[in-house]
N, CA, C and O of each residue as an XYZ file, in Angstrom:
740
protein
N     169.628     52.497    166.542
C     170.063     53.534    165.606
C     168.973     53.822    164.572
O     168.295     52.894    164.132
N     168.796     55.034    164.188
C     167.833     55.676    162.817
C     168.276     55.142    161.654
O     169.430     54.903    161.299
N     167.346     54.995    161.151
C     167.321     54.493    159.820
C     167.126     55.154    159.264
O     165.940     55.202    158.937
N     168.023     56.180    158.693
C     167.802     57.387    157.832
C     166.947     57.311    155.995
O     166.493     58.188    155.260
N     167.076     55.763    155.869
C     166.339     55.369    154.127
C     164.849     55.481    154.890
O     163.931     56.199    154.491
N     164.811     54.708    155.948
C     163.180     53.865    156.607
C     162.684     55.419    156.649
O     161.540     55.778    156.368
N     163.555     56.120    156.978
C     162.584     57.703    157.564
C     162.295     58.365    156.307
O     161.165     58.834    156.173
N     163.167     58.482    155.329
C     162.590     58.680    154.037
C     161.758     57.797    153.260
O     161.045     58.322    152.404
N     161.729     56.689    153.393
C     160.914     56.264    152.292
C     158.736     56.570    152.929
O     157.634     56.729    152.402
N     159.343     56.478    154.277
C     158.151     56.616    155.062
C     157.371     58.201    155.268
O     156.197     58.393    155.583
N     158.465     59.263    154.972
C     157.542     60.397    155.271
C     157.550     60.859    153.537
O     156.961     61.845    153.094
N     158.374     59.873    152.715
C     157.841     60.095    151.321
C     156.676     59.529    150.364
O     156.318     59.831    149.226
N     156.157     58.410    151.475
C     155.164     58.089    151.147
C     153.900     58.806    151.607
O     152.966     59.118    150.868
N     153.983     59.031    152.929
C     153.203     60.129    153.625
C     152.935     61.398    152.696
O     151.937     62.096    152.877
N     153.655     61.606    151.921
C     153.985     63.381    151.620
C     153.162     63.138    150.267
O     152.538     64.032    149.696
N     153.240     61.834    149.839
C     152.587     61.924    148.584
C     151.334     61.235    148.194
O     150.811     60.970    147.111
N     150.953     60.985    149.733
C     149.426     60.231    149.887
C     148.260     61.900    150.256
O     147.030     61.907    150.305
N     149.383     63.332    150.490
C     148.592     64.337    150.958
C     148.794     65.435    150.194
O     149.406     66.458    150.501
N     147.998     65.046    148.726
C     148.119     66.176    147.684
C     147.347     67.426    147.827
O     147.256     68.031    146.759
N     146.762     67.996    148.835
C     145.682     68.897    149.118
C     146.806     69.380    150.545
O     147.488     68.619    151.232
N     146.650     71.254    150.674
C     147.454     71.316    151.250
C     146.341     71.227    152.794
O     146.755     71.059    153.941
N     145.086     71.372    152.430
C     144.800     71.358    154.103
C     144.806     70.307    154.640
O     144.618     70.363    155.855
N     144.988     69.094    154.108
C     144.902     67.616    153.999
C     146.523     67.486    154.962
O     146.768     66.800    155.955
N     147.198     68.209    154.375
C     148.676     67.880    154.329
C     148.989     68.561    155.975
O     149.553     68.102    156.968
N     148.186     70.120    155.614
C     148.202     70.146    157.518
C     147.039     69.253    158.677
O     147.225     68.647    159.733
N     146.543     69.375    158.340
C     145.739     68.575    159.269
C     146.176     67.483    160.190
O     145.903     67.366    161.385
N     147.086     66.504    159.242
C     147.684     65.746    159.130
C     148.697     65.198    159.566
O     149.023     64.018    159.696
N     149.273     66.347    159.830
C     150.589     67.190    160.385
C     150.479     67.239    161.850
O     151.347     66.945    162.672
N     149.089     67.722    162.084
C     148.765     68.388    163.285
C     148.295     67.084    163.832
O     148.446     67.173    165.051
N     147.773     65.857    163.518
C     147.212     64.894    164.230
C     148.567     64.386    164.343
O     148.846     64.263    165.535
N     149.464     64.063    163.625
C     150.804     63.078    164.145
C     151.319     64.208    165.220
O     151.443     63.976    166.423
N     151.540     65.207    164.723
C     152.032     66.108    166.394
C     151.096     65.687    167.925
O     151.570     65.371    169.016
N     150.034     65.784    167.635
C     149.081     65.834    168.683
C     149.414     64.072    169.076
O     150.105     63.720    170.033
N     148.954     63.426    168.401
C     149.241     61.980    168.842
C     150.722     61.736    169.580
O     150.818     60.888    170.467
N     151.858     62.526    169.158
C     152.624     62.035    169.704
C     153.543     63.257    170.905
O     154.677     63.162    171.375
N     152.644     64.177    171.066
C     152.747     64.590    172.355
C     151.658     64.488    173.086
O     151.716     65.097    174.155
N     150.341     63.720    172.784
C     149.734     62.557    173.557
C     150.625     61.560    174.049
O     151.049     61.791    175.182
N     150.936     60.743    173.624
C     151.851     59.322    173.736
C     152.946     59.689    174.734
O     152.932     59.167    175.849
N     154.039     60.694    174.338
C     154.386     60.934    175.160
C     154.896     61.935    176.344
O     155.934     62.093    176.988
N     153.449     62.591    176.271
C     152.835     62.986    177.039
C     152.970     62.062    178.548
O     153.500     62.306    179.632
N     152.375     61.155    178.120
C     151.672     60.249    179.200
C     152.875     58.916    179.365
O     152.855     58.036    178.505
N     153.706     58.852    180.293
C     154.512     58.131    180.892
C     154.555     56.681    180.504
O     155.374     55.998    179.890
N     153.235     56.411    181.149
C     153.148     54.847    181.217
C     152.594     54.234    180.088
O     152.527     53.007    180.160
N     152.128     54.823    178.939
C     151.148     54.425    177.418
C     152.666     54.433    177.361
O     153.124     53.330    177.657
N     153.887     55.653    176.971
C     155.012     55.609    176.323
C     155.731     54.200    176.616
O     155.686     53.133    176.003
N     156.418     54.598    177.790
C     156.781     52.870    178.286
C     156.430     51.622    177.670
O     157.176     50.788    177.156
N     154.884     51.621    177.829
C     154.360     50.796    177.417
C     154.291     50.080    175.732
O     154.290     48.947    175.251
N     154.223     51.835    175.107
C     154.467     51.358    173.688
C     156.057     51.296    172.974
O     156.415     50.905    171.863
N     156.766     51.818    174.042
C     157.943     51.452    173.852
C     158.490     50.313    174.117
O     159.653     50.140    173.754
N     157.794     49.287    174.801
C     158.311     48.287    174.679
C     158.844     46.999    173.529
O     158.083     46.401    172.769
N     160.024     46.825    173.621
C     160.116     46.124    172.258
C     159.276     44.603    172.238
O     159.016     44.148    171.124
N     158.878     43.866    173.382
C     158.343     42.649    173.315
C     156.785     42.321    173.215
O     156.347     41.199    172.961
N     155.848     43.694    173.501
C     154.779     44.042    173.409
C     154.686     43.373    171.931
O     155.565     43.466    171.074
N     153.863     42.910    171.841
C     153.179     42.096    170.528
C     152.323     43.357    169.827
O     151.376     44.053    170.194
N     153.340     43.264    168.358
C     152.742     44.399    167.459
C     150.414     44.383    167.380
O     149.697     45.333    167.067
N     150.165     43.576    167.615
C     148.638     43.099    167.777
C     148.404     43.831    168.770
O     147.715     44.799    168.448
N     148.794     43.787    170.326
C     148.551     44.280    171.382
C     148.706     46.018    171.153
O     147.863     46.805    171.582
N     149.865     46.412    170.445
C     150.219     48.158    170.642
C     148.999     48.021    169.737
O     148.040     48.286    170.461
N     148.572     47.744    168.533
C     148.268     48.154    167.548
C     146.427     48.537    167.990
O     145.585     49.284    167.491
N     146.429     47.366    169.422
C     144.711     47.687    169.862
C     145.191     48.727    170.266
O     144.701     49.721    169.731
N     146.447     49.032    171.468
C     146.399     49.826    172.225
C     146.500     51.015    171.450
O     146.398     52.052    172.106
N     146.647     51.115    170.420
C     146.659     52.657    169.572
C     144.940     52.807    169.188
O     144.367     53.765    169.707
N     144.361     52.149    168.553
C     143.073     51.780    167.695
C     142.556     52.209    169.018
O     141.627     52.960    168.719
N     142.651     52.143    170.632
C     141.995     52.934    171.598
C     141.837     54.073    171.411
O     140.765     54.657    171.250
N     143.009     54.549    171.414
C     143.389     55.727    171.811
C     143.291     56.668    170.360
O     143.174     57.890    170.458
N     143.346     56.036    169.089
C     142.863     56.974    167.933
C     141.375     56.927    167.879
O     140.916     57.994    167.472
N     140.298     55.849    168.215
C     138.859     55.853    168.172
C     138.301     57.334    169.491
O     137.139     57.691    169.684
N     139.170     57.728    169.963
C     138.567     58.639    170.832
C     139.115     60.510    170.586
O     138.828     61.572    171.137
N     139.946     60.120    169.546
C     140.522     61.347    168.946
C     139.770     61.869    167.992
O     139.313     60.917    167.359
N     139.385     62.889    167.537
C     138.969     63.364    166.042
C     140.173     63.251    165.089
O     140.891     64.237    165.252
N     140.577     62.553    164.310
C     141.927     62.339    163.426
C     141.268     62.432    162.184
O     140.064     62.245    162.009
N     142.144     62.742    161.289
C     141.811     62.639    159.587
C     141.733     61.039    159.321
O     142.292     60.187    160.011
N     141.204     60.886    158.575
C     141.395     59.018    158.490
C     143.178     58.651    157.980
O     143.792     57.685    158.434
N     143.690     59.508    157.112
C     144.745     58.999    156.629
C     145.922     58.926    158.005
O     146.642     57.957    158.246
N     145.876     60.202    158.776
C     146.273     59.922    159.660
C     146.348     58.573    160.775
O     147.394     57.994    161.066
N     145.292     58.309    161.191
C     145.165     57.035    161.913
C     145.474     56.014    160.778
O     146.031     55.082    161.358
N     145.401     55.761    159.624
C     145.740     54.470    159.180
C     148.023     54.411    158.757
O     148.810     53.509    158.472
N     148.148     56.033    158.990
C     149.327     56.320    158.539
C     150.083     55.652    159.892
O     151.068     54.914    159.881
N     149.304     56.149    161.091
C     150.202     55.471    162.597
C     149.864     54.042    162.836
O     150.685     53.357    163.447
N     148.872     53.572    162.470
C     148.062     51.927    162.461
C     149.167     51.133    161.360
O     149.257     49.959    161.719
N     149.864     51.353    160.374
C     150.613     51.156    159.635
C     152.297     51.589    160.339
O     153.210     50.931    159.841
N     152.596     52.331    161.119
C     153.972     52.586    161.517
C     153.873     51.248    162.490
O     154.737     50.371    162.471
N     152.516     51.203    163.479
C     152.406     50.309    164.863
C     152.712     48.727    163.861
O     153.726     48.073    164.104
N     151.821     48.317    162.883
C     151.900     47.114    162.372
C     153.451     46.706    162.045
O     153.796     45.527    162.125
N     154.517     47.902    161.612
C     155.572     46.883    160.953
C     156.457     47.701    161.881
O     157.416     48.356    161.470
N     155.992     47.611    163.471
C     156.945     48.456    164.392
C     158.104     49.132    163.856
O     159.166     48.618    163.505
N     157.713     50.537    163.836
C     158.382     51.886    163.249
C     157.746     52.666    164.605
O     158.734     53.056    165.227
N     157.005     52.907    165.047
C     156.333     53.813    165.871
C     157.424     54.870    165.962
O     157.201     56.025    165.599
N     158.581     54.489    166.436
C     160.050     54.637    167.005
C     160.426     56.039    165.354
O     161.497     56.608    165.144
N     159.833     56.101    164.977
C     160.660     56.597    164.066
C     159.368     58.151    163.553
O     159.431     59.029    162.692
N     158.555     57.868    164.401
C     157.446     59.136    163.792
C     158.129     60.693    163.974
O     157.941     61.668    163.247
N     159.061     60.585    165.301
C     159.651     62.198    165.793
C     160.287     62.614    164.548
O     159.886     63.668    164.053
N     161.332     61.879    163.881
C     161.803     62.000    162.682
C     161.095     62.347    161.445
O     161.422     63.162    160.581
N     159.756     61.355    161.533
C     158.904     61.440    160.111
C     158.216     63.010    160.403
O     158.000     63.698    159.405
N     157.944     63.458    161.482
C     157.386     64.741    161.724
C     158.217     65.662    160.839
O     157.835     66.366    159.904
N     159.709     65.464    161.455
C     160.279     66.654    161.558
C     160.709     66.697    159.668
O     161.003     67.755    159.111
N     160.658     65.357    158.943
C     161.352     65.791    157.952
C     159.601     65.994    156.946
O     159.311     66.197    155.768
N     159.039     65.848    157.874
C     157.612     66.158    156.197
C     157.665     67.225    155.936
O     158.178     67.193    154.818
N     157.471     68.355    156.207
C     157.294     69.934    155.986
C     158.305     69.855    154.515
O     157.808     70.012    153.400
N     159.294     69.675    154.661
C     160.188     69.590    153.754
C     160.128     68.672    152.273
O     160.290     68.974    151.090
N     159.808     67.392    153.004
C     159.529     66.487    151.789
C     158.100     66.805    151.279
O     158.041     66.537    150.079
N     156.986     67.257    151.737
C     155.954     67.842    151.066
C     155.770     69.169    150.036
O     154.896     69.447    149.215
N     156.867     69.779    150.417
C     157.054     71.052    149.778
C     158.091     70.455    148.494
O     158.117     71.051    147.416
N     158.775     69.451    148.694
C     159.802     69.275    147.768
C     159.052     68.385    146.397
O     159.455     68.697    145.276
N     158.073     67.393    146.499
C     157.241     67.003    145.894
C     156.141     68.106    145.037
O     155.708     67.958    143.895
N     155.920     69.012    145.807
C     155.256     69.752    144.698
C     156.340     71.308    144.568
O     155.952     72.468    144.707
N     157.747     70.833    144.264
C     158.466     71.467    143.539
C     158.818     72.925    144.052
O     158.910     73.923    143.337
N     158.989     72.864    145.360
C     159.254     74.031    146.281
C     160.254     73.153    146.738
O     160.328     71.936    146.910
N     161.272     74.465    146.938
C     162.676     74.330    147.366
C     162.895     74.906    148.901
O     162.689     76.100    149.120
N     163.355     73.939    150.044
C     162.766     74.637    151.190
C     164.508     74.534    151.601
O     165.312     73.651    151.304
N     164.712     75.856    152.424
C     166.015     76.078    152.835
C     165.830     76.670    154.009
O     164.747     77.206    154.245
N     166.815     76.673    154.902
C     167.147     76.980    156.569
C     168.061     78.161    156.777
O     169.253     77.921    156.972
N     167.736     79.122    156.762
C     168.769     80.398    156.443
C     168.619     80.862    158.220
O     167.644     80.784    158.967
N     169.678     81.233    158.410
C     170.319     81.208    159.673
C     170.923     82.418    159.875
O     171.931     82.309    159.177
N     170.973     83.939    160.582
C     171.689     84.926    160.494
C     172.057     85.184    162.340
O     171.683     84.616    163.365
N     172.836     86.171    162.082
C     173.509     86.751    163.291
C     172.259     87.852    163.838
O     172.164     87.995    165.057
N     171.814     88.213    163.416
C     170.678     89.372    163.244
C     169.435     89.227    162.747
O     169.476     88.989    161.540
N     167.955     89.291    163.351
C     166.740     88.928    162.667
C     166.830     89.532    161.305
O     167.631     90.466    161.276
N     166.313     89.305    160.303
C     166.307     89.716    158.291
C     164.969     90.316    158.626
O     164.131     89.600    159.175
N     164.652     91.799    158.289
C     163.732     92.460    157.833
C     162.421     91.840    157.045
O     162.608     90.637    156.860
N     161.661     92.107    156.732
C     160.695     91.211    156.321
C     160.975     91.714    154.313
O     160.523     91.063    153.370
N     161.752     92.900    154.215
C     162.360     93.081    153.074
C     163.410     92.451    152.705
O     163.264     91.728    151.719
N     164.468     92.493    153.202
C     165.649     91.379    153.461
C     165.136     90.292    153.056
O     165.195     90.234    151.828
N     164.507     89.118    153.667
C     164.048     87.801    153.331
C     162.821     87.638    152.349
O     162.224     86.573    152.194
N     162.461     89.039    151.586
C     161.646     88.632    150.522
C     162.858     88.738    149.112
O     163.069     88.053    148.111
N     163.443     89.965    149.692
C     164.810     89.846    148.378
C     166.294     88.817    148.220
O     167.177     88.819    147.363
N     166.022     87.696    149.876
C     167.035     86.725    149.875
C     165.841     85.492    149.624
O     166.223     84.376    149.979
N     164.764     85.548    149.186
C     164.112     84.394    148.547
C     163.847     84.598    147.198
O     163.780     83.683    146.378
N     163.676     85.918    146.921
C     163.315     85.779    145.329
C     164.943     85.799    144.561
O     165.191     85.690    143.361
N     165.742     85.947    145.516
C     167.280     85.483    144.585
C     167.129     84.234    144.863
O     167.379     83.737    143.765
N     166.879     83.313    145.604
C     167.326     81.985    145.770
C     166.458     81.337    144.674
O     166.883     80.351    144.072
N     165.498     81.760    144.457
C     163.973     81.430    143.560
C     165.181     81.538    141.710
O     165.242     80.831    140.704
N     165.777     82.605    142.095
C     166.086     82.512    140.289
C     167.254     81.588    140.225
O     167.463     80.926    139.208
N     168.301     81.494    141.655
C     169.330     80.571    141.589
C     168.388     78.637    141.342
O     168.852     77.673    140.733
N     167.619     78.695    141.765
C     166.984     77.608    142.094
C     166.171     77.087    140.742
O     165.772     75.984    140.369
N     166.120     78.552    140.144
C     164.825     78.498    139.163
C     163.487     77.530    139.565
O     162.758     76.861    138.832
N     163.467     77.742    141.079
C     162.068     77.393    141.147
C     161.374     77.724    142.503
O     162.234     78.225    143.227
N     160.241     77.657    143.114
C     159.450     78.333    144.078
C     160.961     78.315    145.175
O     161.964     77.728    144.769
N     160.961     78.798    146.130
C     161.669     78.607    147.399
C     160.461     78.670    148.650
O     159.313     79.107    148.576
N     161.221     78.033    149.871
C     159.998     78.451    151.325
C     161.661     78.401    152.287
O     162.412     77.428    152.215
N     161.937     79.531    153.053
C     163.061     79.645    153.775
C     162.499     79.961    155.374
O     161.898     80.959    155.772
N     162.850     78.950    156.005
C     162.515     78.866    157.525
C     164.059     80.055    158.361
O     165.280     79.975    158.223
N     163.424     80.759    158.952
C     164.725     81.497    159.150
C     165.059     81.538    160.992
O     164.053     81.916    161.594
N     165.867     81.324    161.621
C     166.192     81.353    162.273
C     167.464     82.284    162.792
O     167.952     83.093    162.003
N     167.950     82.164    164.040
C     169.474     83.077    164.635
C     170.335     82.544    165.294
O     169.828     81.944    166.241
N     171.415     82.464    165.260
C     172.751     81.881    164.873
C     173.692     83.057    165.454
O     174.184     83.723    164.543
N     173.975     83.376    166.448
C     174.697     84.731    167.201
C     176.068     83.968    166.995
O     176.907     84.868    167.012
N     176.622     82.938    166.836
C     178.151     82.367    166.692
C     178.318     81.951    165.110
O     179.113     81.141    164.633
N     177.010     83.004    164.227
C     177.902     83.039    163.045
C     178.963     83.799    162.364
O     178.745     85.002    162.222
N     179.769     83.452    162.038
C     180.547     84.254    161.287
C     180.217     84.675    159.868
O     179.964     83.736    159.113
N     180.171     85.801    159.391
C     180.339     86.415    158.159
C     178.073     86.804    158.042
O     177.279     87.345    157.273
N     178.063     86.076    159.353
C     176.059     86.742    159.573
C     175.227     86.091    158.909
O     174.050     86.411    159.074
N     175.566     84.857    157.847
C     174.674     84.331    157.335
C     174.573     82.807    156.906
O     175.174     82.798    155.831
N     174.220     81.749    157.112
C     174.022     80.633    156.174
C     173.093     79.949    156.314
O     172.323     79.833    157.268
N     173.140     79.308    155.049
C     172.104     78.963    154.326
C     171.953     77.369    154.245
O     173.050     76.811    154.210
N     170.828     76.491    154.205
C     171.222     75.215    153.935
C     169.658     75.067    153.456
O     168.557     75.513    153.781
N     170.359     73.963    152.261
C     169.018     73.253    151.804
C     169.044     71.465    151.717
O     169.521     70.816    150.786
N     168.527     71.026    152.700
C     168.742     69.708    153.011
C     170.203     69.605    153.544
O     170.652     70.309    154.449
N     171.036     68.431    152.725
C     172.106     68.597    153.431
C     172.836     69.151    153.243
O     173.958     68.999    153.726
N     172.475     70.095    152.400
C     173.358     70.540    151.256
C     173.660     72.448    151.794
O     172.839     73.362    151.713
N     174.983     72.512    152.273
C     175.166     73.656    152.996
C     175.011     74.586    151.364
O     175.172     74.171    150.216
N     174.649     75.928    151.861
C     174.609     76.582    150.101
C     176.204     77.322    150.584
O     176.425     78.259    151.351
N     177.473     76.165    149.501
C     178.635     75.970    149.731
C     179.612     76.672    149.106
O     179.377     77.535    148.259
N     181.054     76.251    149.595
C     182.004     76.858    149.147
C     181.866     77.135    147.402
O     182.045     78.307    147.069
N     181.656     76.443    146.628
C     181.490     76.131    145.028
C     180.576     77.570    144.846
O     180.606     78.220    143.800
N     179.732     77.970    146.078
C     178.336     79.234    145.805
C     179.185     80.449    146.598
O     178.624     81.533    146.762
N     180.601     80.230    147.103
C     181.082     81.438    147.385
C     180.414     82.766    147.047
O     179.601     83.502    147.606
N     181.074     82.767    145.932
C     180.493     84.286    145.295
C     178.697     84.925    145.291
O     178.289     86.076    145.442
N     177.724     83.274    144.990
C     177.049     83.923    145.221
C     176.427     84.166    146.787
O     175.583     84.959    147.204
N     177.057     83.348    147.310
C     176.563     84.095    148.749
C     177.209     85.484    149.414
O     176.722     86.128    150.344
N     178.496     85.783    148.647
C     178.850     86.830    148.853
C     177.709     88.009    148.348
O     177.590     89.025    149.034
N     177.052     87.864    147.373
C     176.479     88.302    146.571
C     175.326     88.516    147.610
O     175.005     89.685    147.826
N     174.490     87.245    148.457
C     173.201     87.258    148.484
C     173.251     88.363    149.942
O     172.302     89.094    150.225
N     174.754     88.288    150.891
C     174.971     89.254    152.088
C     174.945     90.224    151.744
O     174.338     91.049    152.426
N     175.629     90.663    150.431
C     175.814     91.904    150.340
C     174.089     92.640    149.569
O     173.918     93.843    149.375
N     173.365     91.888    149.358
C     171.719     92.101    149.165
C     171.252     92.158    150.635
O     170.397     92.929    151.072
N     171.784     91.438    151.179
C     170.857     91.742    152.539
C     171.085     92.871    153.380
O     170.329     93.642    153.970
N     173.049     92.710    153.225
C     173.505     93.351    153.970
C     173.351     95.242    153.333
O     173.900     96.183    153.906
N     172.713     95.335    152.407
C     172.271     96.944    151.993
C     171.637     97.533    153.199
O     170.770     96.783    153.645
N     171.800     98.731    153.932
C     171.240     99.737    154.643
C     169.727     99.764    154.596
O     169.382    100.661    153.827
N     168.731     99.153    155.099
C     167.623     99.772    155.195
C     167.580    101.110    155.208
O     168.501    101.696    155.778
N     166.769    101.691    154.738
C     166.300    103.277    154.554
C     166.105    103.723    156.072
O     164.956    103.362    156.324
N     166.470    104.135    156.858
C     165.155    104.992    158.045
C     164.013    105.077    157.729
O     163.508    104.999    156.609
N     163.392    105.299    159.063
C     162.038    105.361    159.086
C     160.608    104.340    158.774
O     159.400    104.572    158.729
N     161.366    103.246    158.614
C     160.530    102.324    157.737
C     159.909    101.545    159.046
O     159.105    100.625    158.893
């Protein structure tokens, strides 16, 4: 089972060892790449999936396979450090939640807005700069489509659905979106 604290405390340490944002992608892009390398390849996976493999043994068998990569250094010492206190198991997770915990550290509010219908590129600049004043602070909204929504829109920021208590203003933020584009545009 996930260890939902281990995955936070780990991609919150990550998030705040990469104060530079090209640092922060780069970074990004070597744990992706490493681990559709890994498992990529069948028998390394297996292999490093094994639970009896002696953390010494994965830890050469990684130190191979990162000495032949171009990696950022923080990167390789960030997976040389998951291999040492066997976590490896937990990087798909640390991927998926950094984007988020990096943006949330330097005080950007990142939310998952979800519609029945793609949002105009007007639409989602006037459903972020409302969320920006509800928030009173930066927003970054990943947007996706949701054809089995009802009422065409929601919103979530972490776990936090933007909820019944925000009724009104989400009534508020549809009926901003939901305005008529002009023709012709």
């Amino acid at each position: 089972p996930m260890n939902p604290l281990l995955i936070k405390r780990y991609t919150e340490g990550l998030a705040g060892a990469l104060p530079e944002e090209n640092e922060y992608r780069a970074v990004s892009k070597d744990l992706e790449d490493f681990l559709s390398l890994v498992t990529g390849h069948e028998r390394l996976f297996a292999l490093l999936s094994r639970p009896f493999l002696r953390p010494t043994k994965k830890a050469a068998i990684i130190k191979d396979i990162l000495a032949q990569v171009h990696f950022q250094d923080k990167s390789k010492r960030f997976l040389l450090l998951l291999v040492r206190q066997r976590r490896l198991d937990l990087l798909p997770e640390i991927i998926r939640n950094l984007p988020a915990k990096w943006k949330e550290l330097r005080g950007i509010r990142t939310f998952e807005v979800r519609s029945v219908v793609p949002l105009s590129e007007r639409q989602k600049n006037r459903l972020e700069a409302e969320l920006a004043r509800l928030e009173q602070a930066p927003v970054s909204c990943s947007y996706g489509l949701d054809p089995a929504l009802i009422g065409g829109l929601f919103i979530r920021k972490g776990n936090r659905v933007y909820d019944a208590s925000l009724r009104g203003e989400l009534q508020r933020l549809k009926n901003i979106i939901g305005e008529r584009e002009p023709h012709g545009h």
